[in-house]
N, C-alpha and C positions, 0 to 999 in steps of 0.2 A: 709538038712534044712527042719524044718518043711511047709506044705503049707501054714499054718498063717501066717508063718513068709515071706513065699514068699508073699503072697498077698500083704502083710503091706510095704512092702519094694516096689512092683509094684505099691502099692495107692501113696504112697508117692511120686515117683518118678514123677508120671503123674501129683500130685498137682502141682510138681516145674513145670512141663516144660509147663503145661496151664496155671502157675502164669506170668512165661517169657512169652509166645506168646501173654497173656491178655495186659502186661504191653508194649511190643514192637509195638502192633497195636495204644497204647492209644498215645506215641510218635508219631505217625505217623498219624494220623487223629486226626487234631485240635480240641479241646474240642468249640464248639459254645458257644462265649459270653452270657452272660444271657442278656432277652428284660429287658431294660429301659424303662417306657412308660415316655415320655417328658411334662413336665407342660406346659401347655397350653401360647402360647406368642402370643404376636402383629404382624400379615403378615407381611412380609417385605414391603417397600415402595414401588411403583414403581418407574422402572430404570431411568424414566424421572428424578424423581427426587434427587435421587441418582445423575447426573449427575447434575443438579442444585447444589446440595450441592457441588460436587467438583469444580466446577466450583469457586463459592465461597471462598472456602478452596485454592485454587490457589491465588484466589484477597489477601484474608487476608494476603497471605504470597508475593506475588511479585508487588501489586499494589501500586504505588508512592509516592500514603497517603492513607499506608492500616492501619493505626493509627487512620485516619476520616471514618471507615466505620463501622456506630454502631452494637453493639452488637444483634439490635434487624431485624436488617438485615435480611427478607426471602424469599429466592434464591427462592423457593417453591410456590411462588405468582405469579412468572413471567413462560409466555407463554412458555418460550423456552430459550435458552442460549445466546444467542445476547441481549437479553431483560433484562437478566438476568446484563450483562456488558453495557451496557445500564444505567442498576439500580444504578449501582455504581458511575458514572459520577458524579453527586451530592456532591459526601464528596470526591471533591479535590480540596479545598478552597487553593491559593496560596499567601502567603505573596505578600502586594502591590494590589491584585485586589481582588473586595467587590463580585463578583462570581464565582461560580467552572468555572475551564479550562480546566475540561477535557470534548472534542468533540467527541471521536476517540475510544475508550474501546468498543471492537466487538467481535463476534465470528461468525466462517463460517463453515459451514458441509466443512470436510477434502477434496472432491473427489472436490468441489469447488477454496479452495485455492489450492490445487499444479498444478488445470490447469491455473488459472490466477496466480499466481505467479511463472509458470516457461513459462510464454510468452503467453499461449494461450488464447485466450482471453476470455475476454468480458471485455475493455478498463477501468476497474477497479471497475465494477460494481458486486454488488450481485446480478446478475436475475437468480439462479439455474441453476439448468441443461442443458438448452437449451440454456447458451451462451446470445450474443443479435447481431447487427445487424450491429456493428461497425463502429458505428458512434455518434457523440454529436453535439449539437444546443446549439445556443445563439442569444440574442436578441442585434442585430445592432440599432435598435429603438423601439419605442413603434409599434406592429405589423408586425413587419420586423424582421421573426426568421429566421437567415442560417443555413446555415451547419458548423461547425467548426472545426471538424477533422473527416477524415474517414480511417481507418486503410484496407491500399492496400487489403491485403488478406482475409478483410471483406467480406460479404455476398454485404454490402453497397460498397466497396471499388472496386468489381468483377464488380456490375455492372454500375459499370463509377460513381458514383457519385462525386463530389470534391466540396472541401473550397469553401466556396462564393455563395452557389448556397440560393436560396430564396425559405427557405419551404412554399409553398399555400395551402397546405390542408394536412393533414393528417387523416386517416381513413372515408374521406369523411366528416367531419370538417375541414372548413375552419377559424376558429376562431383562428387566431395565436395571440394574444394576450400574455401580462403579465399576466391580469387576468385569463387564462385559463391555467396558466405553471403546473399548478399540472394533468390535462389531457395530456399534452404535456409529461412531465415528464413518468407520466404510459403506453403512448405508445410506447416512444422511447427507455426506458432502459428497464421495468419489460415486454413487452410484445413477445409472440411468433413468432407473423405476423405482419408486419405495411404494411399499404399502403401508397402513399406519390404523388402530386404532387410537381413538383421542376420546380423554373427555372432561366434556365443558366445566364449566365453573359449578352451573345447577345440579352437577352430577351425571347427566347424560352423555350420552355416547353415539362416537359415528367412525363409520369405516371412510377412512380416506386413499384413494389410488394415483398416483403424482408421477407425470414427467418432464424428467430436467428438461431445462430449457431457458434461455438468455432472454432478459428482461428488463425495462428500465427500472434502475432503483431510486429509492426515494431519500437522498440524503437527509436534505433538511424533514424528517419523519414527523413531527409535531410541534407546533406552538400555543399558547396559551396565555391564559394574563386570569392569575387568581387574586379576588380581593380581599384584604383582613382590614379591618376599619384605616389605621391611616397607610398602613404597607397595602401597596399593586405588587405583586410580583409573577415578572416575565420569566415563562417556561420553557425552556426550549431542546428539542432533543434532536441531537445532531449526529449521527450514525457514519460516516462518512465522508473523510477530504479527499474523495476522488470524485469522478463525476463531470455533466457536462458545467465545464467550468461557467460560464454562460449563463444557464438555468439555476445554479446557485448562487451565483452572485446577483442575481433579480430575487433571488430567498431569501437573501441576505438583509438587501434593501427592504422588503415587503415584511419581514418581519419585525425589523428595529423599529418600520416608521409606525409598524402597530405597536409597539412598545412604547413608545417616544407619544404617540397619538392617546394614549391609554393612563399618559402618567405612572409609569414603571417606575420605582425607587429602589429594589430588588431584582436581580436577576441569575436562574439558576439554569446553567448548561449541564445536559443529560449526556455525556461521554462514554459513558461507561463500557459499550460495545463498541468506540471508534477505535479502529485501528492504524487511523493516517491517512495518507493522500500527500498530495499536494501543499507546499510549503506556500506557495503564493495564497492559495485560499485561506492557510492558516492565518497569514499576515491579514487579508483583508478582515476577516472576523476579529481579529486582535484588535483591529481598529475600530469596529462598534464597541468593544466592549471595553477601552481602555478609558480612564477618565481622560480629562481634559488638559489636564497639568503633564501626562505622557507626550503631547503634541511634541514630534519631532527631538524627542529623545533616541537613546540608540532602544531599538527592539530587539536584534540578535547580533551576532555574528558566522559566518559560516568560515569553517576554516578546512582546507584540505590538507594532502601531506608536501611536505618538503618539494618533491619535482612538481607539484601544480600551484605551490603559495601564489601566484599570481592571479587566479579565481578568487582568492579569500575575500570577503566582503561584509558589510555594515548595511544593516536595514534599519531606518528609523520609522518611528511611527507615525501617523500621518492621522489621527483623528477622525472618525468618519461616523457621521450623524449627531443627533441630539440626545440622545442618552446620556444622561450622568452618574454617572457610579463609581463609590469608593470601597466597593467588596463586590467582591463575584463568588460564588458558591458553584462548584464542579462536581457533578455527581461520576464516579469512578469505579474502576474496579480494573480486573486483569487484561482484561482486554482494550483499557486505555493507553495507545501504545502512538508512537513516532507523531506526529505532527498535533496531535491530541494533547501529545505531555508537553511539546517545544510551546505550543500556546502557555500553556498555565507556566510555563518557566518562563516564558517572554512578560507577561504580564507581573511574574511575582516583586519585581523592585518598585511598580508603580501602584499597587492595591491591594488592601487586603485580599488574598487568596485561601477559600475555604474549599478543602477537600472531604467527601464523605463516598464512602463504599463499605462493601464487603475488606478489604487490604490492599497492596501496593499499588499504585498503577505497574505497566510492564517493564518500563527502565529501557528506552532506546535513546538516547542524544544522537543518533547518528544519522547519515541519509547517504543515497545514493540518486542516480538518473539511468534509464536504458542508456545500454549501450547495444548497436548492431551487432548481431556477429548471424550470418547463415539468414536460415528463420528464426532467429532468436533475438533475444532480448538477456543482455548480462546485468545483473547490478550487484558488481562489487559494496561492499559498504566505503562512501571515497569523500565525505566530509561529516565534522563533529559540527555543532551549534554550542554559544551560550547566549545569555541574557547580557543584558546591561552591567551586572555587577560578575561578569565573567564563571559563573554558573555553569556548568552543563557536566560532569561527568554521572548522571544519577543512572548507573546500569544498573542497580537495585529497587531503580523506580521511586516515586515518592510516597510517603507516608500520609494516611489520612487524620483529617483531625475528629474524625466520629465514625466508625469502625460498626456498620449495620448490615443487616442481611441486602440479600439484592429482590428484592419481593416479587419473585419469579411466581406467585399467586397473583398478582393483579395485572391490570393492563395497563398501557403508559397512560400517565395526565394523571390515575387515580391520588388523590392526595393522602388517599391511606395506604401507598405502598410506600414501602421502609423508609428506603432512599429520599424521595420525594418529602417524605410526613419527616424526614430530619432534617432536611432543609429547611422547610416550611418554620417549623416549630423552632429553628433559631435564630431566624430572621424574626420573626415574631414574641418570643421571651428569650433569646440568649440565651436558652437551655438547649442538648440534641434531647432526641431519644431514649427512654431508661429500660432496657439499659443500652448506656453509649458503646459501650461494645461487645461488639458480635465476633464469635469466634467459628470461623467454619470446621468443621468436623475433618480429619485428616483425608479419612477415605476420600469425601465429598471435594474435598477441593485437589484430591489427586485427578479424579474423574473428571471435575469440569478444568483442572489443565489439561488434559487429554482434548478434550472437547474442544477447547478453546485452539489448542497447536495450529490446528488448518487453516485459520484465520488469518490471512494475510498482516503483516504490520510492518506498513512503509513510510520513509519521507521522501517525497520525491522532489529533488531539485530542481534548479534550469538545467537544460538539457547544453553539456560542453560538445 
């Protein structure tokens, strides 16, 4: 072979096998996209408001009359997300009343609700992080504020405080007044430190120094069983449908089977500072305390709005223990509010239901469930309830049948505070009280709504 012809045949060769190694590296190392340079756009919002908007975007789709909330609606105006469901309140005009009914449309930073709604406190209030002092006031007269509940494991509860005691000064103001309830209000629930003098029943006095602080609370607060020759009547005071579901549902049990064990024929529920909770707890307490003839009738109904009719649903009752009873006696007042009232409205077609307080309960038929949005927690107001006999609009709250002071002088269980001793005394001669009715003083029941406002009042659903 000529050398031309070798050469020509060695070029050739070397073209293929550096055409292969060129073409097997180009497989192997990714060709780099070509740069796009991007048209110039609008920054993103910020996240603040991004969470405004969803927040919103939840109301439109889960809120009651999210049909009333106009178009020109913005989330965007408001400080923060509470304010935001706050905003919304306005466009839930209800058939029958000439103003919105809705009180209740919140929102809470997350690390807040799951310690107060799985027991820890701060007795239903929003004061942030630091808890509060586990304890609430009302006004027994004009300038005569007590104490009105103080949760054992309180900060207040540790250091002895109890029912009945007569606050004299707080932070070194001595102005207990009505008019000063909005000072009273910011030291007692929003503040970190309170100082307090108190005093006792015998007349005595003590300086108290308190800080806030998260605590377990004590739902089920007290039980009892008083005897009158042929009437046992079972006491029970129940402050709270929130909580570890858990540990009240072994309260539950452990108090009816002492009822049940004791010969109860009578039984009076102390509500009167519940604010709500949980609807599944409600139900299960409905079921101690319904008779027997209830067994597997309808208990409620939940019904949402038009785009969610598909959640709407039927609870019946399901019976639970040996108690038998054809009346129940509910001790009440302003602060018996959402899952507190849907009880006594669940039970009203199957037993007598006797109501005594100071006046109305609070009037919520409605409920809500968190919703995420951020760190937060949204609860549109986004289902109504009724009863069996299709009951539920009472935003005016219900009416009592014996109308008594709240005997913010004694401590719970005493059977001579008002409440209680009008119970007692109409289960025992079918007479209340004389007189049956108590009329709270304008001022005074301006003051203790004031008081009372910070109070959370929920029904909390299943979570969609």
């Amino acid at each position: 072979m000529q050398p031309v012809s070798r050469l020509l045949i060695l070029f050739i060769t070397l073209l293929i096998i550096f055409t292969a190694c060129k073409k097997n590296t180009q497989e192997l190392v990714a060709t780099p996209p070509p740069v796009i340079t991007p048209p110039p756009t609008t920054p993103p919002p910020p996240s603040s408001d991004v969470l405004k908007d969803s927040a919103l975007f939840y109301a439109r789709d889960l809120y009651l009359w999210e049909n009333q909330i106009p178009a020109t609606f913005n989330a965007r105006s408001y400080a923060d997300l509470n304010l935001v469901m706050e905003g919304i309140r306005p466009y839930s005009i209800e058939p029958g009343f000439t103003s919105a009914v809705d009180r209740w449309s919140f929102a809470m930073k997350k690390t807040e609700w799951d310690q107060m709604s799985g027991g820890i406190g701060s007795l239903g209030t929003s004061t942030g992080a630091d808890g509060d002092f586990g304890l609430s006031v009302f006004f027994k007269a004009e300038g005569d504020l007590r104490i009105r509940l103080v949760e054992p494991s309180s900060p207040a509860g540790i250091s002895g405080i109890r029912r009945s005691w007569k606050v004299l000064q707080i932070n070194g103001n001595n102005n207990m007044t009505t008019g000063n309830a909005d000072f009273i209000v910011n030291a007692v629930y929003y503040a970190s430190v309170i100082s307090m003098t108190l005093q006792r029943p015998d007349g005595s006095q003590t300086n108290v120094s308190l800080n806030a602080a998260h605590y377990p609370e004590k739902p089920v607060y007290l039980d009892t069983v008083y005897n009158y020759n042929d009437k046992k009547i079972g006491y029970l005071v129940y402050n709270s449908f929130l909580g570890n579901i858990t540990g009240v549902l072994s309260e539950f049990q452990r108090v009816f089977d002492h009822f049940a064990a004791a010969g109860v024929t009578d039984v009076v529920v102390d509500l009167r500072y519940n604010g709500g909770g949980y609807v599944s707890l409600q139900e299960k307490l409905a079921n101690y305390l319904a008779p027997f003839s209830a067994n597997g009738g309808v208990m409620m109904k939940q019904v949402y709005n038009n785009k969610n009719s598909q959640y709407n649903s039927t609870t019946n009752f399901q019976k639970t223990g040996s108690v038998s009873l054809n009346k129940v006696y509910f001790i009440v007042g302003r602060g018996t509010a959402s899952a507190s009232e849907l009880l006594i409205n669940n039970l009203k077609p199957y037993m007598d239901v006797k109501l005594i307080g100071t006046g109305n309960t609070h009037g919520k038929p409605v409920g809500f469930f968190p919703v995420p949005v951020g760190e937060w927690y949204v609860f549109p107001v986004s289902f109504k309830t009724t009863n069996k006999n299709g009951e539920g609009n009472y935003y005016n709250g219900f009416t009592v049948n014996a109308q008594v002071a709240d005997g913010l002088d004694k401590e719970w269980g005493d059977i001579n505070e008002a409440s209680l001793a009008s119970a007692i005394r109409n289960i025992t001669t079918g007479a209340y009280l004389v007189p049956e009715r108590y009329t709270e003083p304008t001022n005074v029941s301006a003051g203790n709504n004031k008081l009372d406002e910070p109070l959370l009042k929920v029904t909390i659903g299943t979570k969609r």
